[in-house]
MDAnalysis code that builds the backbone (N, CA, C; Angstrom):
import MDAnalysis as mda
import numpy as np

u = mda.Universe.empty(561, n_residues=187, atom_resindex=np.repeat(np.arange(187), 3), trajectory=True)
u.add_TopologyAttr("name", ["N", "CA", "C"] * 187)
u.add_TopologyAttr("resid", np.arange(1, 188))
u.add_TopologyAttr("resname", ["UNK", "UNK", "UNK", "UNK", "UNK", "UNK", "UNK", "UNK", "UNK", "UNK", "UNK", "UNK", "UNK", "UNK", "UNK", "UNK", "UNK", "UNK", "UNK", "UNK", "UNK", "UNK", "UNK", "UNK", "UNK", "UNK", "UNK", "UNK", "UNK", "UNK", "UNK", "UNK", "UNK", "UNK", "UNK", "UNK", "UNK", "UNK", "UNK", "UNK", "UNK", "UNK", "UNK", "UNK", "UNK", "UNK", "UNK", "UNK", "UNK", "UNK", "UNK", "UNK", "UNK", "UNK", "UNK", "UNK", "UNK", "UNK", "UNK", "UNK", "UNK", "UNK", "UNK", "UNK", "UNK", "UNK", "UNK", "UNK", "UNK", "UNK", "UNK", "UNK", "UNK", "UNK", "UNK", "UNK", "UNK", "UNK", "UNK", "UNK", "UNK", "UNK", "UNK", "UNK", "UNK", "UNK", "UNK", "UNK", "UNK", "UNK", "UNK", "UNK", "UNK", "UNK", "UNK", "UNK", "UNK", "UNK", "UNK", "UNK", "UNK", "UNK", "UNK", "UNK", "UNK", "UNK", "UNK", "UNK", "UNK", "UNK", "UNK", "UNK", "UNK", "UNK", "UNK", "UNK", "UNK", "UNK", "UNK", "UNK", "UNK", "UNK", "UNK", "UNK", "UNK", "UNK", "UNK", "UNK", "UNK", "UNK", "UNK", "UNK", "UNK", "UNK", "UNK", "UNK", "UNK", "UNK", "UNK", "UNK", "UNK", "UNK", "UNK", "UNK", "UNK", "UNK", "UNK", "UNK", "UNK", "UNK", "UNK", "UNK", "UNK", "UNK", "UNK", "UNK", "UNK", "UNK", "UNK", "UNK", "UNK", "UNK", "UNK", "UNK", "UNK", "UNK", "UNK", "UNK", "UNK", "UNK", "UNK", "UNK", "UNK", "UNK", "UNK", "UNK", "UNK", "UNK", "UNK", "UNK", "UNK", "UNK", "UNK", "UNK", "UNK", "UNK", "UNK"])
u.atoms.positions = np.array([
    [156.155, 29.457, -47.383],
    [155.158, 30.435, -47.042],
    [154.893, 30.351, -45.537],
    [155.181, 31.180, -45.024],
    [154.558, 31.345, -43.194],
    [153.401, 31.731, -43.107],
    [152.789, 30.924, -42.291],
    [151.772, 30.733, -41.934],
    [151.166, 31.798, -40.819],
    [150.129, 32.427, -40.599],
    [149.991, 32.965, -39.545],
    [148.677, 32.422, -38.740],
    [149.221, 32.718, -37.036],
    [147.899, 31.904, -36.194],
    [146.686, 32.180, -36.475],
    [145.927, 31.481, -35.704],
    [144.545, 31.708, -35.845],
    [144.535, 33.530, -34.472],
    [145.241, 33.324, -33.719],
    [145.561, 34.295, -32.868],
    [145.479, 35.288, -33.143],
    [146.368, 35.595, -34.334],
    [146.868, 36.528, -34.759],
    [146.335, 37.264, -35.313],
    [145.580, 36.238, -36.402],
    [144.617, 37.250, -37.200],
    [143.416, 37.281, -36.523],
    [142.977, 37.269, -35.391],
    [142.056, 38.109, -34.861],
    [142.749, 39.048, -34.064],
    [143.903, 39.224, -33.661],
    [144.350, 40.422, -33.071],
    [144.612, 41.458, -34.083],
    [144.695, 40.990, -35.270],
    [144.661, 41.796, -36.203],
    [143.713, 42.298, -36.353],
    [142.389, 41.840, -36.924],
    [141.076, 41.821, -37.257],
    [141.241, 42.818, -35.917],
    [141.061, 42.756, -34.809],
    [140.737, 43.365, -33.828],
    [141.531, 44.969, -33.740],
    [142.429, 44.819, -34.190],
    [143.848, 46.237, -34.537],
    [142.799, 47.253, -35.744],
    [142.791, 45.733, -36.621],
    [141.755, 46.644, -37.662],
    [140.363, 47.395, -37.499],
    [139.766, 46.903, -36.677],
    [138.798, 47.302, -36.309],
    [138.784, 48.700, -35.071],
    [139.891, 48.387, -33.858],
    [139.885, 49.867, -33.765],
    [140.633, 50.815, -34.229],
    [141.121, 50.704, -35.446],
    [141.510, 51.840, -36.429],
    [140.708, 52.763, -36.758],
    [139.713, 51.562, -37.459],
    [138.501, 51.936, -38.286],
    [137.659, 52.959, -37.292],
    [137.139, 52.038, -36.088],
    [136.272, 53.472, -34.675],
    [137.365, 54.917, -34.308],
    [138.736, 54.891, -33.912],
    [139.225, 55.517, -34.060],
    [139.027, 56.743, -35.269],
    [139.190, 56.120, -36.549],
    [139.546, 57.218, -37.579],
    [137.582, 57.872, -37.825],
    [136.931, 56.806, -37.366],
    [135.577, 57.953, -37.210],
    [135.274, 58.329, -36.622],
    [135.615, 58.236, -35.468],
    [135.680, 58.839, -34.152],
    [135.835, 60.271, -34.400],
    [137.161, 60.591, -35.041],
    [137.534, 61.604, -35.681],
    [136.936, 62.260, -36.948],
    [136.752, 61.614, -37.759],
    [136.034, 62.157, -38.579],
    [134.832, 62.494, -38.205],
    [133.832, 62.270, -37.769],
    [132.681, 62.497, -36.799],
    [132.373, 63.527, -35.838],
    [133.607, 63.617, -35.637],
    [134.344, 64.992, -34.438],
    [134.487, 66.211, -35.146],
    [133.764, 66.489, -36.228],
    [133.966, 67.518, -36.978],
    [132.360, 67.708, -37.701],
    [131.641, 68.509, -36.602],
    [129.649, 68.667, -36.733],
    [129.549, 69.242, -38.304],
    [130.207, 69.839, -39.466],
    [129.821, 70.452, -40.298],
    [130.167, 68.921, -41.379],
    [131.301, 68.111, -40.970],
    [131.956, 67.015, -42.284],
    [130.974, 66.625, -42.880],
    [130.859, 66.119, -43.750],
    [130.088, 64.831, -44.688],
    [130.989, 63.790, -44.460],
    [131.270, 62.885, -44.002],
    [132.037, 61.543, -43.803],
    [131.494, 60.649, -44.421],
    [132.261, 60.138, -45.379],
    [132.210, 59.284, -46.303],
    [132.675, 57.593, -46.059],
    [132.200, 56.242, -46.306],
    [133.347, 54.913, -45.787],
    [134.114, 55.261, -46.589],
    [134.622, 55.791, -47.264],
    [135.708, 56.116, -47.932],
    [136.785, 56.928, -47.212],
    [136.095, 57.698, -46.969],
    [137.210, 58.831, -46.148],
    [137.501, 58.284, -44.993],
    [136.514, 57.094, -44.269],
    [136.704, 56.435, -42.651],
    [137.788, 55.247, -43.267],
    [137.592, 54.546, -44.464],
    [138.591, 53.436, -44.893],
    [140.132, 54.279, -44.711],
    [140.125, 55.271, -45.359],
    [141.631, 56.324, -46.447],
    [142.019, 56.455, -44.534],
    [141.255, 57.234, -43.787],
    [141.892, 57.739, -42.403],
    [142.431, 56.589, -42.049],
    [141.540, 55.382, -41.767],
    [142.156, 54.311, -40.964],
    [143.206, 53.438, -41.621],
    [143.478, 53.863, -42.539],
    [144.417, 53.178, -43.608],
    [144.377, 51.655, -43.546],
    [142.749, 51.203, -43.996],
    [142.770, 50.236, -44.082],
    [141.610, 49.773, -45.689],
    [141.486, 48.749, -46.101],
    [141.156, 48.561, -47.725],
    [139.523, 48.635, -47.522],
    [138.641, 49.019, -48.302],
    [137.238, 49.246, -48.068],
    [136.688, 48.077, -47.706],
    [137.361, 47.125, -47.940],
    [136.729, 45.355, -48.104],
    [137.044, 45.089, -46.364],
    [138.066, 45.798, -45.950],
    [138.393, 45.645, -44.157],
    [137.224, 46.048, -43.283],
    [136.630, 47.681, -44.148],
    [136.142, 48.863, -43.690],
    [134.374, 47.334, -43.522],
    [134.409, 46.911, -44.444],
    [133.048, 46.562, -45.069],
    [133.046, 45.366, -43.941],
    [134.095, 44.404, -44.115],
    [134.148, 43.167, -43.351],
    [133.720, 43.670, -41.508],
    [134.190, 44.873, -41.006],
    [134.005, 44.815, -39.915],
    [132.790, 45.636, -39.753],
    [132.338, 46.425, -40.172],
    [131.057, 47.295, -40.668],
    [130.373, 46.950, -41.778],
    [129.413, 46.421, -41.833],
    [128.495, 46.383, -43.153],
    [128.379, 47.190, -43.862],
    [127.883, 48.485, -43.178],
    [127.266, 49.762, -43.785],
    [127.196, 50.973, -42.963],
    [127.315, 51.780, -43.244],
    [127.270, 53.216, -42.284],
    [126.499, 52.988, -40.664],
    [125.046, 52.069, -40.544],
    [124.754, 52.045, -39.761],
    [125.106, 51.850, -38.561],
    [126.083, 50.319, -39.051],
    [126.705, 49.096, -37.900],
    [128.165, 49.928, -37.239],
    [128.875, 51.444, -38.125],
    [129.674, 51.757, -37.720],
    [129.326, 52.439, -36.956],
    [128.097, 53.578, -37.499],
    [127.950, 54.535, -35.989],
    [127.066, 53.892, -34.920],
    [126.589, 52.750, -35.279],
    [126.127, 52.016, -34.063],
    [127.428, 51.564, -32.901],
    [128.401, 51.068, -33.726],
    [129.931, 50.748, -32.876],
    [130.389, 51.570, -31.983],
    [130.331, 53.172, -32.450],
    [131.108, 54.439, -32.606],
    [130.363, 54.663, -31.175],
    [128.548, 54.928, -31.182],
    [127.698, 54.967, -29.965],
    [127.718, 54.196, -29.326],
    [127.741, 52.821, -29.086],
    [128.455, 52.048, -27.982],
    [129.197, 52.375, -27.459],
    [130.320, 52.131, -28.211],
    [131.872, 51.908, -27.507],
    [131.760, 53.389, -26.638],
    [131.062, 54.704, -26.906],
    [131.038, 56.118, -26.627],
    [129.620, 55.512, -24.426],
    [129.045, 54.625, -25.091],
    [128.271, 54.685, -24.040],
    [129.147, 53.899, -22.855],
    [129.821, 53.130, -23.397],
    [130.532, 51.402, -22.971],
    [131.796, 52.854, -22.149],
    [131.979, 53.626, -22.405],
    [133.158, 54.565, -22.064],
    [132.787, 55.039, -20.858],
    [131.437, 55.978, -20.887],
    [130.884, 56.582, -19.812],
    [130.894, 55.786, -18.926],
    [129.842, 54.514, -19.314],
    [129.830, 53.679, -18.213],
    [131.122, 53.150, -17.213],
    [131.520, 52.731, -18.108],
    [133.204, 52.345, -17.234],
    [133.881, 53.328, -16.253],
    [133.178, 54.832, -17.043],
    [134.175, 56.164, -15.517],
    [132.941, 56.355, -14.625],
    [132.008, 55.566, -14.799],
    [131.534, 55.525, -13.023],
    [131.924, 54.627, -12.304],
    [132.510, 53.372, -12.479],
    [132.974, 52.471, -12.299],
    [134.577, 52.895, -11.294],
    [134.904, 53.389, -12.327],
    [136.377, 54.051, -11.772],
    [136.476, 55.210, -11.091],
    [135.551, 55.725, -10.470],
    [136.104, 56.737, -9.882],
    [135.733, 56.696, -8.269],
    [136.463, 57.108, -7.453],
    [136.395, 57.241, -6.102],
    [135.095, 57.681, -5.429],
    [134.852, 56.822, -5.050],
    [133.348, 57.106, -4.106],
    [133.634, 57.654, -2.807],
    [135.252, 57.470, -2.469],
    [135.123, 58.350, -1.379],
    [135.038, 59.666, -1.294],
    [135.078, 60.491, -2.473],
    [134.264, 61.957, -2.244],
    [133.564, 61.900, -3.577],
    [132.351, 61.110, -2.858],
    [131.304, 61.247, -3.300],
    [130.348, 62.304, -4.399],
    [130.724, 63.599, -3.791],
    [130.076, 65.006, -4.851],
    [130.788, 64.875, -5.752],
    [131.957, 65.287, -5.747],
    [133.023, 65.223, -6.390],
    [133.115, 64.124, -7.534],
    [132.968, 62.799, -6.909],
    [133.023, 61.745, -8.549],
    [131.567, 62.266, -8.780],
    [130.791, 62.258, -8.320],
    [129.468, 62.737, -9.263],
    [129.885, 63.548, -10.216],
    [130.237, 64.779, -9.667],
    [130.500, 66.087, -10.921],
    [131.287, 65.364, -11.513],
    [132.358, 64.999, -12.075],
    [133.302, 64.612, -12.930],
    [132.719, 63.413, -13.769],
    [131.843, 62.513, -13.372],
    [131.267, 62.339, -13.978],
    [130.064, 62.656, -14.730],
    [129.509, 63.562, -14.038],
    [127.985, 64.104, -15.094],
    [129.398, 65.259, -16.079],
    [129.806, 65.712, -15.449],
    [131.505, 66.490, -16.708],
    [131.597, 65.330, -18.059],
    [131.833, 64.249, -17.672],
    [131.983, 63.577, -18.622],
    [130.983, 62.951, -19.415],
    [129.818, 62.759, -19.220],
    [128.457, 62.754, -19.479],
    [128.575, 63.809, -20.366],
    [128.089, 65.322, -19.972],
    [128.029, 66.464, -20.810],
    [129.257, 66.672, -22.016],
    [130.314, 66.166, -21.751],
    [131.586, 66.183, -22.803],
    [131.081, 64.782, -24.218],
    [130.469, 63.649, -23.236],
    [129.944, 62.750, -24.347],
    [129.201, 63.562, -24.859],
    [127.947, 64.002, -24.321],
    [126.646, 63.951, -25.390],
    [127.421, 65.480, -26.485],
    [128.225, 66.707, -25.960],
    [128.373, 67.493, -26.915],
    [129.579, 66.855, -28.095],
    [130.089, 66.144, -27.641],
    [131.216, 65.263, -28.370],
    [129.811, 64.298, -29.430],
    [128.965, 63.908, -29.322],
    [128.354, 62.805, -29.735],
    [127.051, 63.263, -30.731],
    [127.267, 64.590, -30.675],
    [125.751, 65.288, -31.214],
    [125.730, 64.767, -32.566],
    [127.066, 64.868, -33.438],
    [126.828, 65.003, -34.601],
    [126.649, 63.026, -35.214],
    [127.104, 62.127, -34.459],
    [127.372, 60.657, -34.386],
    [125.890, 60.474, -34.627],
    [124.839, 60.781, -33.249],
    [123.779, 60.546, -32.631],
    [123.161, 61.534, -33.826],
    [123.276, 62.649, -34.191],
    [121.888, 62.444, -35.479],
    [122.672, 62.217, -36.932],
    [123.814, 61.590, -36.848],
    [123.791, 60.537, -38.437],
    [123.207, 59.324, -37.950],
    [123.471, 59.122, -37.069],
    [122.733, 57.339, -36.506],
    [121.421, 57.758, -36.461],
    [120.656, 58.991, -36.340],
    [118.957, 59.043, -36.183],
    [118.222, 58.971, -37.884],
    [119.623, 59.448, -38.787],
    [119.255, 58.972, -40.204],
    [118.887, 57.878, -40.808],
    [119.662, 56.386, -39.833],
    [119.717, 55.515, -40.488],
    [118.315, 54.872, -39.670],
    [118.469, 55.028, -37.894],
    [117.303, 54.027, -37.238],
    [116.477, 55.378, -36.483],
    [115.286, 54.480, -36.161],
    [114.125, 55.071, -35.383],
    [114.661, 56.010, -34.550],
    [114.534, 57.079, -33.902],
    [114.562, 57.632, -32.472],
    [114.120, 56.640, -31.325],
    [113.041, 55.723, -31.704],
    [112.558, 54.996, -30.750],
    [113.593, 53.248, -30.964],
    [114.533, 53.327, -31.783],
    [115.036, 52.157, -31.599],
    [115.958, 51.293, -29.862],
    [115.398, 50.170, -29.727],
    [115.930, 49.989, -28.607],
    [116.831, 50.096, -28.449],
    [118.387, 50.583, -29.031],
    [119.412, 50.434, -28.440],
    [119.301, 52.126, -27.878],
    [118.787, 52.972, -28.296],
    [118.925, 54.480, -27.419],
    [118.632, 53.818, -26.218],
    [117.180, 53.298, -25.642],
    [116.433, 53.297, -24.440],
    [117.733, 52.094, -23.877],
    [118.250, 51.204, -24.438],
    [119.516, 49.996, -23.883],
    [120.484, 51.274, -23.268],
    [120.521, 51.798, -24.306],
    [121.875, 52.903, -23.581],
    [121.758, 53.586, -22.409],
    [120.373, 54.416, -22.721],
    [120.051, 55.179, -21.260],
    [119.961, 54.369, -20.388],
    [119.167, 53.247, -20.032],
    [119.415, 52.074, -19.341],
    [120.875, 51.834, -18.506],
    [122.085, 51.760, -19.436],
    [123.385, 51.497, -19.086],
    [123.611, 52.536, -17.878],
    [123.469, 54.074, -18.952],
    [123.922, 55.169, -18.385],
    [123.003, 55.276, -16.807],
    [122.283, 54.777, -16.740],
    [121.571, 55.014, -15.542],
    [121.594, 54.016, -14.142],
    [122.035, 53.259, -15.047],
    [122.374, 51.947, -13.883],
    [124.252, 52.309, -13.295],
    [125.037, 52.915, -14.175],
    [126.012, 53.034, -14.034],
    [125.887, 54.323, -13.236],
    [125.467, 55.274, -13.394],
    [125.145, 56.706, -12.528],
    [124.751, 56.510, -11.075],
    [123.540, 55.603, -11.472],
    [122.652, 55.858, -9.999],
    [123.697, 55.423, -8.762],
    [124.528, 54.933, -8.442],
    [125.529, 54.279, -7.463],
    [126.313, 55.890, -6.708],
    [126.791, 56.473, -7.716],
    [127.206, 57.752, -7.656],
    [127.060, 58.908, -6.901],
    [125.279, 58.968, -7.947],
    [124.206, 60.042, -6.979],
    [123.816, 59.748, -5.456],
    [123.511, 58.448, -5.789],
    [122.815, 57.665, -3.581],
    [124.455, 57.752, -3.255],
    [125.269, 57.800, -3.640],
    [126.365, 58.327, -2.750],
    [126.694, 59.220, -2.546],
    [126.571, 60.374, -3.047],
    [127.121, 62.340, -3.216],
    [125.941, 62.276, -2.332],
    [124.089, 62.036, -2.149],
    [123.067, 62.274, -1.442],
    [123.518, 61.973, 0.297],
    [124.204, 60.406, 0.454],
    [123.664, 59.653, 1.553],
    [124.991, 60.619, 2.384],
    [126.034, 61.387, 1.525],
    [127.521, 62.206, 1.869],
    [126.571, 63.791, 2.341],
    [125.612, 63.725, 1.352],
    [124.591, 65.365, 2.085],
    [125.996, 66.138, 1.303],
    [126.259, 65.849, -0.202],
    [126.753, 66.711, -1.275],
    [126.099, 67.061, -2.245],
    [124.970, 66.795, -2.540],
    [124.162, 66.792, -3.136],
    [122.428, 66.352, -2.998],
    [121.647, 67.532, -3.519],
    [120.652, 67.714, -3.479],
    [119.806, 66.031, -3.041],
    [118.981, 65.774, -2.016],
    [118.306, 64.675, -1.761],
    [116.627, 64.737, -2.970],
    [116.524, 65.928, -2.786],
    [115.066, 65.623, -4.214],
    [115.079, 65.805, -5.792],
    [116.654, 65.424, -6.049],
    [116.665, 65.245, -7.503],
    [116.562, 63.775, -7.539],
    [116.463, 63.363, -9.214],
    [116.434, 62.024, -9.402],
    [118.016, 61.786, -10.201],
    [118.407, 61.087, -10.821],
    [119.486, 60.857, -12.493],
    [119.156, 61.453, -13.291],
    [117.912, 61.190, -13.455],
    [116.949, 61.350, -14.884],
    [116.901, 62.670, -14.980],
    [116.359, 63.419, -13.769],
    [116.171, 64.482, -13.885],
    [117.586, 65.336, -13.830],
    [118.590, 64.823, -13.348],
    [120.235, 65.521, -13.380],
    [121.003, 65.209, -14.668],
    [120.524, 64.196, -15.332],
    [120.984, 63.597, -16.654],
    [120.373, 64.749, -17.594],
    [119.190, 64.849, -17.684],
    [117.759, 65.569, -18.615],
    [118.257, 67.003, -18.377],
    [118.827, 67.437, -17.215],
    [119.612, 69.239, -17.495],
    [120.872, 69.159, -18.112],
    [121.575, 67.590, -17.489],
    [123.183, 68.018, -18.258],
    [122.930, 67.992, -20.097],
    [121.982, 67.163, -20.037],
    [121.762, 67.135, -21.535],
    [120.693, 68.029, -22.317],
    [120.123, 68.674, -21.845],
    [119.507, 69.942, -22.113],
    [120.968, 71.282, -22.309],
    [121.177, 71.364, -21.283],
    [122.949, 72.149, -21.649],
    [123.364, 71.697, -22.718],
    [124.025, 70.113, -22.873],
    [124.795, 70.081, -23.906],
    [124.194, 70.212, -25.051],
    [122.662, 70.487, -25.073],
    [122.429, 70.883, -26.860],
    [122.385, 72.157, -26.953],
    [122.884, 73.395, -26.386],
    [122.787, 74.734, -26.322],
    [124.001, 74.759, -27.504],
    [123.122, 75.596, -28.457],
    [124.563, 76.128, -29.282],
    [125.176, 77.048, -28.550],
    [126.463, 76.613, -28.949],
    [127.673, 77.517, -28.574],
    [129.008, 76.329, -28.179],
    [130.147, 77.405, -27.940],
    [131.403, 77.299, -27.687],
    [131.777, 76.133, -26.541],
    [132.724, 76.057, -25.982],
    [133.221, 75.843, -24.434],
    [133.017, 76.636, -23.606],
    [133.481, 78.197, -24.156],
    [133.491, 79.088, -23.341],
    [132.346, 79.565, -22.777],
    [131.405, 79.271, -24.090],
    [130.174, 79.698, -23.357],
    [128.769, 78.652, -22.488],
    [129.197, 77.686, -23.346],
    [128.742, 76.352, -22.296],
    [129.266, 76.101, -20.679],
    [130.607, 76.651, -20.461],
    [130.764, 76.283, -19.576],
    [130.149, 76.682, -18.290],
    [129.791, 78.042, -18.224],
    [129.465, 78.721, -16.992],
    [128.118, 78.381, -16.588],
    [127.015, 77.500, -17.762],
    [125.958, 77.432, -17.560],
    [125.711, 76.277, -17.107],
    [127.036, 75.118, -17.503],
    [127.078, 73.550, -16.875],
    [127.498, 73.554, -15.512],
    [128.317, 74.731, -15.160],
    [128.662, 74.749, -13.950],
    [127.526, 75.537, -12.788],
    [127.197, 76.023, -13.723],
    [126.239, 77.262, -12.866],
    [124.840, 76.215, -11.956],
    [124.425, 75.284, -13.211],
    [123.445, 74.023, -12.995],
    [124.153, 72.914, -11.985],
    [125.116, 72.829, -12.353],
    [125.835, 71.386, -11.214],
    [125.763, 72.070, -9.755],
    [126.523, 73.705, -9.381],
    [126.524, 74.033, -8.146],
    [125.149, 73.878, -7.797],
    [123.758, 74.155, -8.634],
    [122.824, 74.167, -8.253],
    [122.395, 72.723, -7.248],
    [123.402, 71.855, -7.476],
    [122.884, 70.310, -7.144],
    [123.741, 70.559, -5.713],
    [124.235, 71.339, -5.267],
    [124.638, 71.150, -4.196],
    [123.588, 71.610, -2.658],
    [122.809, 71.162, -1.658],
    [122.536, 71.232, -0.946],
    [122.235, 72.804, -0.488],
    [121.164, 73.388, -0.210],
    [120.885, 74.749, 0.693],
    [121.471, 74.544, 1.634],
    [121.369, 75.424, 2.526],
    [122.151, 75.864, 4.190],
    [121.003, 74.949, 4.469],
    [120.519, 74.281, 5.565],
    [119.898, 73.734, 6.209],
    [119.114, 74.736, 6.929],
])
C-alpha cells in the first residue's frame, strides 16, 4: 500500500477546497439560482463529506466565497501602477464596481445567514479602504482627481451604481458618467 505525504494531502485538501470556491463562485454567479451544497459538492466534483470537511455549512462557504472576493480587490490595488495615478484609480474603483455587481447575489445569501451588522462586513470595508486610500492620495497629489472627495464617499457612488437594476449596457454609461465626474474642473 503507498503511502501518501503529509504534503500532499494538504495540497490536496487545498486543490479540494478551491474547487469547492470555484464551483460556487459559479453557481452564485447566477442572481435568480437556488444553490444547493449539493449542487456546489456535484459542480466541484467532490463527495459532500469533502464539501462539509472544508465548509461546515452554507455560512462558512459564502463567508470563504466573500473573502477570498474582498482578499481579490485588495490585492489589485496592490498591483497596479501608481505611476498614472488616475488611471490605476479608475481601474480599480472598475473593479470594485464589477465585485460588488458580481457579489450582489453572494452578499444577500450571506445577509440570510449573519447580521448586516456582523464584523466581518465593517473588517472588509476596513480592508477595502486601507487598500484604496494609497491610490486616491495618489490620482489627488497627480491633480487627476477631484481633491474634496473622500474613498468613502467615491466607494458609496461606485456602490450606489452597482445596485441599479439593469444590464452592462446600461450600467455602464452611468459608472462612467460618475468616475469622469472625479476628474478635476478647469482651474
Amino acid at each position: 500500500m503507498q503511502q501518501t505525504s503529509p504534503a500532499s494531502r494538504r495540497a490536496d485538501a487545498e486543490h479540494n477546497r478551491d474547487k469547492i470556491l470555484a464551483a460556487a463562485r459559479a453557481a452564485f454567479a447566477v442572481p435568480e439560482a437556488e444553490v444547493s451544497m449539493a449542487e456546489i459538492s456535484r459542480r466541484a466534483g467532490v463527495g459532500m463529506a469533502t464539501l462539509y470537511r472544508n465548509f461546515p455549512g452554507r455560512r462558512e462557504l459564502l463567508e470563504a466565497l466573500y473573502a477570498d472576493e474582498v482578499a481579490t480587490i485588495c490585492a489589485a490595488a496592490e498591483t497596479i501602477d501608481a505611476e498614472t495615478a488616475g488611471a490605476a484609480l479608475m481601474a480599480w474603483l472598475r473593479g470594485f464596481f464589477t465585485f460588488i455587481t458580481g457579489k450582489r447575489h453572494v452578499a444577500s445569501e450571506l445577509l440570510k445567514h449573519v447580521d448586516s451588522l456582523d464584523r466581518m462586513f465593517d473588517d472588509s470595508r476596513s480592508r477595502v479602504m486601507a487598500a484604496g486610500r494609497p491610490l486616491l492620495a495618489a490620482a489627488q497629489r497627480a491633480h487627476e482627481v477631484r481633491e474634496d472627495v473622500t474613498l468613502e464617499q467615491v466607494l458609496d457612488m461606485v456602490h450606489a451604481i452597482a445596485t441599479i437594476q439593469g444590464d452592462d449596457r446600461y450600467l455602464e454609461p452611468i459608472l462612467r458618467t460618475a468616475l469622469d465626474g472625479l476628474r478635476p474642473g478647469p482651474a
